[in-house]
N, C-alpha and C positions, 0 to 999 in steps of 0.2 A: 531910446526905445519908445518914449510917450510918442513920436511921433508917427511909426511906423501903426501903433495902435491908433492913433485919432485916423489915417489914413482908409483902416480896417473898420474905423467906425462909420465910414461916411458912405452910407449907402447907396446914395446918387450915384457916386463914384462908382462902385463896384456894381454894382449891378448895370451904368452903362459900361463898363469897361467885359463885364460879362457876355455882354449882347453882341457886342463888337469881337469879341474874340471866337465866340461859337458861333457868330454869322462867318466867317472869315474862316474859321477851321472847319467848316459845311461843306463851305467850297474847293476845299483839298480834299475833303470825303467822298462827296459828288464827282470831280474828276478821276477818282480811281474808281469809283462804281462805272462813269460812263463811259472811260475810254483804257479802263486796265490797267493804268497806272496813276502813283499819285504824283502828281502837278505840283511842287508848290508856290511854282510863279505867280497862280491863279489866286494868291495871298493879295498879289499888287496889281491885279489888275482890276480896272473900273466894270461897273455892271456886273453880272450875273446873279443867282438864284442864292440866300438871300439878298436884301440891300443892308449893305452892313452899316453906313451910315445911318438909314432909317432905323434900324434896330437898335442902335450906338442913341441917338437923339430922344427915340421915344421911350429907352429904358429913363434912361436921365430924367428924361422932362417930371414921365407918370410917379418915378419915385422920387423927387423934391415934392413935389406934391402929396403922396403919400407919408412921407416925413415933414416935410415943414409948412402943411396946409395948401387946399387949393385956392386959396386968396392970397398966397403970400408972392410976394415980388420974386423970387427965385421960379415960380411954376410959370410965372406970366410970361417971365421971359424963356425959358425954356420951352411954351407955346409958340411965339415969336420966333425963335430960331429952328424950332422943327418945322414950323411953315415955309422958312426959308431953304432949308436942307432936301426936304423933301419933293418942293419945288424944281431946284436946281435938279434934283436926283432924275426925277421926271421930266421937267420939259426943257432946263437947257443940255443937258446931257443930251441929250434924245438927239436937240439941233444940231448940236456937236458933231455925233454921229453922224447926221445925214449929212452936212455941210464937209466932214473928211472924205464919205463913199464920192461926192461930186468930184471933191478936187482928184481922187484917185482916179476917178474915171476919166478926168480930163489928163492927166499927165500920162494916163494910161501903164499907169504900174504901181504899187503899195507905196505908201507910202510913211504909216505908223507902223510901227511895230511895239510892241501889242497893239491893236486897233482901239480906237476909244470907242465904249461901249455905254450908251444910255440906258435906264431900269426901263422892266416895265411895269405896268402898275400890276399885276402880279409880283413882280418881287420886291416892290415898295410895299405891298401887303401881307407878304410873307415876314419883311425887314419890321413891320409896325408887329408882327404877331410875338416875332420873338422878342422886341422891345419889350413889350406887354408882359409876357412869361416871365425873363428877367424880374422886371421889376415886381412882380406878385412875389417869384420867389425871393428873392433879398428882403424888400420891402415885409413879408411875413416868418421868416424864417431865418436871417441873416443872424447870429448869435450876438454879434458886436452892436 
């Protein structure tokens, strides 16, 4: 049982695990608002409105820091890796994207199914807001 409680204790944890799942449940909400029904394939597919990634890295990062100092080697590198996520999220994703529309357009027919989709920097900013959220609420009010 101790362990399921240290689990509950570790805020990082939960609160990016938080981020990650209400970015990702947004996106099953959103497609029944926009198209009448709800979706929930739109669970696994890349891009759209959040970035659940982004939201997923920057609850983590801001609450290791908020819990075990912003000097401490757990924040620095959780800096480090959200440079890297957030990058890829934006600009190799994005290449992705354009470099499949080319080939599709050369073969002249689909080619992915679901299409790979890159962020934009609205939903990397939206994905950094909820991070943010997240981790204020855990980080202040998490009971464990």
């Amino acid at each position: 049982m101790s362990f399921f409680l240290e689990l509950l204790s570790n805020k990082t944890l939960i609160a990016a695990l938080g981020a990650q799942a209400s970015s990702q449940g947004f996106k099953v909400i959103r497609s029944w608002y926009k198209e009448g029904r709800i979706r929930f394939d739109r669970i696994a597919v890349y891009g759209d409105f959040p970035s659940a990634h982004t939201a997923f890295i920057v609850a983590g990062t801001l609450t290791s820091g908020m819990t075990g100092g912003w000097s401490s080697p757990a924040f620095a590198i959780g800096v480090i890796f959200s440079a890297i996520v957030i990058s890829d999220a934006l600009v190799q994703r994005r290449a992705i994207e354009e470099t499949q529309k080319k080939l599709e357009s050369l073969a002249g027919k689909k080619l992915f199914d679901p299409p790979f989709r890159g962020h934009t920097l609205g939903e990397i900013l939206s994905g950094a807001l909820v991070g943010i959220l997240w981790s204020l609420l855990i980080g202040l009010f998490w009971p464990f």
